[in-house]
Structure formats: structure tokens, C-alpha cells
VOGU-3710 file (C-alpha; in Angstrom, 3 decimals, decimal comma):
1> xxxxxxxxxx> -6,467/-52,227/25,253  -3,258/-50,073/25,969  -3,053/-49,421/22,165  -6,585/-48,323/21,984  -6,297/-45,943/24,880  -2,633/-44,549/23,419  -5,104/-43,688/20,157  -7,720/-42,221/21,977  -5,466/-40,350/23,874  -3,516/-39,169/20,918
11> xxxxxxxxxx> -6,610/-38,136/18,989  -7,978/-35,579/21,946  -4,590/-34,135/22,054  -4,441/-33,187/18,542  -7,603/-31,604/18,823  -6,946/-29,412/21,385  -4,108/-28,385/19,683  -5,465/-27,307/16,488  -8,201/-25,459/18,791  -5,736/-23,538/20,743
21> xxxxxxxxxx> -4,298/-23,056/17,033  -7,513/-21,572/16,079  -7,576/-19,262/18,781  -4,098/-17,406/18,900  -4,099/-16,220/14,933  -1,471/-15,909/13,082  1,817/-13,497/13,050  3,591/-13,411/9,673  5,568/-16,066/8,178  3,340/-18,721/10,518
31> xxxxxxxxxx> 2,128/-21,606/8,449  -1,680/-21,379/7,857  -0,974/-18,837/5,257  -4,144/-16,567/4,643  -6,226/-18,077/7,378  -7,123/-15,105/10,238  -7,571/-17,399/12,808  -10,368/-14,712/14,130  -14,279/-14,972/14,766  -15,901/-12,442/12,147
41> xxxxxxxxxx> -17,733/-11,458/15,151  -14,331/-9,924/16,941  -12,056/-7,302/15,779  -8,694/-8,174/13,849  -5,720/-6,374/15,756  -3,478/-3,534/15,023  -1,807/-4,164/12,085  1,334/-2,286/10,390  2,045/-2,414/6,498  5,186/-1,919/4,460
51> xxxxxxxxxx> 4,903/-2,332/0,343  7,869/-0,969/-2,089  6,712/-0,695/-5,885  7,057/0,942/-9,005  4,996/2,729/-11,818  4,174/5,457/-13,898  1,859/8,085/-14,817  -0,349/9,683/-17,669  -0,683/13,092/-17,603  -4,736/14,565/-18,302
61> xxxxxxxxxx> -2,969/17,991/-19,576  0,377/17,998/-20,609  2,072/21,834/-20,521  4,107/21,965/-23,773  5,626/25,208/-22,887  9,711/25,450/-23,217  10,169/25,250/-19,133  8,331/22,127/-18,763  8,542/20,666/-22,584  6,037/17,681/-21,154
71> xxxxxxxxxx> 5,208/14,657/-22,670  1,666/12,606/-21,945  3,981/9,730/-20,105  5,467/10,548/-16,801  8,836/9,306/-15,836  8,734/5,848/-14,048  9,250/5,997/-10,411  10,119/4,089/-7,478  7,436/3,928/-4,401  8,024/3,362/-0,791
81> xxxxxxxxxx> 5,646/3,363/1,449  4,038/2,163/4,976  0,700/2,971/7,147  -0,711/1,586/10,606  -4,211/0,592/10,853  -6,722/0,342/13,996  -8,026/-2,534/14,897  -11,814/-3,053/13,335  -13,627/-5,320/11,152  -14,787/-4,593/7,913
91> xxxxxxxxxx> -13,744/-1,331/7,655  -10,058/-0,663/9,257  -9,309/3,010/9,786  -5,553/4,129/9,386  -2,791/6,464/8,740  0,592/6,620/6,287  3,546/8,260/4,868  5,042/7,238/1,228  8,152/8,526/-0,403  8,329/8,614/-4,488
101> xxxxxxxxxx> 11,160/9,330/-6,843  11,774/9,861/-10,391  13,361/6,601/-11,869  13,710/8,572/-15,300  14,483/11,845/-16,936  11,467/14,174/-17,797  11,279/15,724/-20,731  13,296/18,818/-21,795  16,733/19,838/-21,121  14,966/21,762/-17,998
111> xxxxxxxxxx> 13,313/18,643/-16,620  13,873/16,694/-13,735  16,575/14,646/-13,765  16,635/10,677/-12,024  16,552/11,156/-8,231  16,052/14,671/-7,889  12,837/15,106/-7,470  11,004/13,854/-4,270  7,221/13,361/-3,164  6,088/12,740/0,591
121> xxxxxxxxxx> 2,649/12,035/1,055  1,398/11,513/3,948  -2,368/10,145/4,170  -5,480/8,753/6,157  -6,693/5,362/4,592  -8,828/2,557/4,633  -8,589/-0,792/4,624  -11,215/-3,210/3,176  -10,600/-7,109/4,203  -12,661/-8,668/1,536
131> xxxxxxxxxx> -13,214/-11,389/3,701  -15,646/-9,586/6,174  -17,434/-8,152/3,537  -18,062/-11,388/1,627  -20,695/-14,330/3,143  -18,824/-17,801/3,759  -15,449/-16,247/3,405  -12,593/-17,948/6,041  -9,271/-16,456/4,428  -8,016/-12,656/5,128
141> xxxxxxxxxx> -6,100/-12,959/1,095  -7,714/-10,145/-0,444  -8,183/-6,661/0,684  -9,073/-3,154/-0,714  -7,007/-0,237/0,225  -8,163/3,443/-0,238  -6,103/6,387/0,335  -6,409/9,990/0,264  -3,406/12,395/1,101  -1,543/15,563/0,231
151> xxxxxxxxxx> 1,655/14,939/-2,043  4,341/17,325/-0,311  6,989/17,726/-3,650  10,567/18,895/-2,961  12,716/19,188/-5,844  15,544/21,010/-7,929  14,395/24,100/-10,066  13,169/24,019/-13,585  16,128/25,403/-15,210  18,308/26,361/-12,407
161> xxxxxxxxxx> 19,237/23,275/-10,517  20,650/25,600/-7,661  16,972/26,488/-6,493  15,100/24,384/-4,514  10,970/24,292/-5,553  8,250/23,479/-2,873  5,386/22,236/-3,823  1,982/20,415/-3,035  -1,722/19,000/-4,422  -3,857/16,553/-3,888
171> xxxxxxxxxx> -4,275/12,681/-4,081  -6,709/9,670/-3,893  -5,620/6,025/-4,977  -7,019/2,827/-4,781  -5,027/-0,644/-4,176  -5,887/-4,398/-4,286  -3,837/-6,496/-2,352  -3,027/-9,874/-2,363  -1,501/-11,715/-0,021  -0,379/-15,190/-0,678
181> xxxxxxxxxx> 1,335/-15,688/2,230  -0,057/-14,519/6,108  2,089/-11,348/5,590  2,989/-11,036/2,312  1,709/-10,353/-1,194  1,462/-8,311/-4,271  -0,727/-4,898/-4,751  -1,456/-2,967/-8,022  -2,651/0,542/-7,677  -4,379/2,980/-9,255
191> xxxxxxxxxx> -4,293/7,065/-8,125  -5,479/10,067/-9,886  -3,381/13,270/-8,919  -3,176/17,108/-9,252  0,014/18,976/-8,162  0,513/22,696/-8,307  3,770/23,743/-10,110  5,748/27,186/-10,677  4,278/29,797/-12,696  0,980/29,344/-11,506
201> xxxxxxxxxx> 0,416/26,411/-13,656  -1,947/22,944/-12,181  -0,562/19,476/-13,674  -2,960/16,815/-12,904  -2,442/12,750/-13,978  -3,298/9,233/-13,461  -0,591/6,810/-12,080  -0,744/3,183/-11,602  1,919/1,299/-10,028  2,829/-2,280/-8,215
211> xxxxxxxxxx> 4,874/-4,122/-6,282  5,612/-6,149/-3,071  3,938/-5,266/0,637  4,555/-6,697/3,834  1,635/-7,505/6,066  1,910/-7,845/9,760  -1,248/-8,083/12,690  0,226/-7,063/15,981  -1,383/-9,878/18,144  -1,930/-9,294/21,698
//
């Protein structure tokens, strides 16, 4: 009889610890990997987001004049970025700031050289956890990210390197994230862009880039 009670009482411990691990969530790098751990009735917590990737670009109109000598392909560049988002459900409100650099020469013997040319963008954004908008989902892996912001360009003058040029456009991307792990995954991106330049001229392109993001719900 002592065994059978040990059992019992074994059993109705280790269900009220999975319940109570049901209940707190998850904080990145927790086992559970993907699971929420929230009611799709209540809203998912502040969360913060890092990611660090790479791409390139095609340019839509490519000025072929001596200045800017363009070619169709942008230089590659490096991408670091990170945003904060409210707490919601399906559709999380939020803000960020990314930093790009060239990774490449552009064309031209006036062009920007690797690391000389920088873009801040800051931007307001949404975030789309697939798994609120999709019935019988349990697993927060997939989400949507939209972004719209205002690439801020600082870089070395088109043939005279001891001139800084200012510049600014226009930007709206969209990302797909997955996360394999609770806070971290893989996105690939997609952002159409126009930019003003010097001499009055517009440059406008497509990008796409990916890489690695970090992932983290600030639980109460």
C-alpha cells in the first residue's frame, strides 16, 4: 500500500508541475522551444529583437552617368538591426533602428568604397505571430514582420572622399521569421527602397537579405 500511495503521490506532483510550467512561459534558451506557454485569449509580453544579416540589392533604374557609373547589382552589405514591440496578440505594434554597410565596392572609380558608406533607419513595425492568426496553432515558430522607415545615408563624396554627403528616402520591407529555438531563428527579407542622391537624381531598388535574430519576451 505504501508503494501505491508513493505513485499516486508522485503522479499529482508531476502534474502540478507541468501546470505551473504552462503558466509562467518561456524566456529564451528555456527548453520547450517554440511553445508560448500563453492562452490565445491573453496578450504575449513585451518583447525585444536583435537579428544581424546580410544581402544585396537590384537596382529598378540604374544611373550610368560617369559620377555614379552604376551597375543593376548593388554591393553586398552587412545588416544590423533591433526593435521593441508592445505587448498584443495578433498584431504586435513596435519600433526600431538598423545600421547597414557596404560589404563591397560600387561601381566606378568614384563609387563607394567597403565601409564607407552608412544607412540608419529607424522605423515603426509590425509583428505578425502566425500562430494567433492560424486556428489550432500551439507554437509561437513563425512570424511576419513588416517595416516601414526612413533610411538616414551618411557617406563619403562621389569623387571627393573629403566631403561628407547626407542623404535620405524611403523604405518598406517584409520579413519571415523562424524561430527554431524559444529565442532564436533565421529571417529572410525582402524591402523595396528609394533614396535621394546628389545632383538631384532618385535611385530606387529591391534588396533582399538574411540572417540570424535573437528573440526575447520580457516576462513579468
Amino acid at each position: 500500500m505504501s508503494l501505491v500511495g508513493a505513485c499516486i503521490l508522485a503522479l499529482c506532483l508531476a502534474t502540478a508541475s507541468t501546470a505551473s510550467a504552462q503558466e509562467e512561459g518561456y524566456a529564451w534558451g528555456e527548453a520547450g522551444a517554440g511553445s508560448t506557454g500563453q492562452s490565445a485569449t491573453t496578450d504575449d509580453p513585451l518583447r525585444i529583437m536583435g537579428y544581424l544579416g546580410a544581402g544585396f540589392g537590384i537596382r529598378l533604374l540604374a544611373n550610368l552617368d560617369p559620377i555614379f557609373s552604376h551597375e543593376f547589382i548593388t554591393p553586398a552589405y552587412l545588416d544590423v538591426g533591433g526593435a521593441v514591440y508592445l505587448p498584443g496578440r495578433e498584431f504586435r505594434h513596435g519600433v526600431g533602428l538598423a545600421v547597414s554597410t557596404g560589404l563591397s565596392a560600387d561601381a566606378g572609380g568614384s563609387g563607394q568604397q567597403p565601409l564607407t558608406q552608412w544607412v540608419i533607419t529607424p522605423s515603426y513595425q509590425l509583428l505578425l505571430p502566425l500562430w494567433r492568426l492560424t486556428e489550432g496553432a500551439d507554437y509561437d515558430e513563425v512570424q511576419l514582420q513588416i517595416r516601414v522607415g526612413i533610411p538616414l545615408v551618411i557617406g563619403a563624396g562621389l569623387g571627393d572622399t573629403s566631403r561628407v554627403d547626407f542623404t535620405f528616402g524611403g523604405e518598406l520591407a517584409l520579413a519571415v521569421q523562424y524561430k527554431f529555438l524559444a529565442g532564436f531563428g533565421i529571417y529572410a527579407e525582402a524591402q523595396v527602397d528609394v533614396i535621394g542622391g546628389i545632383q538631384d537624381t532618385v535611385h530606387p531598388f529591391i534588396a533582399v537579405d538574411a540572417g540570424f535574430l535573437i528573440d526575447y519576451e520580457v516576462l513579468p
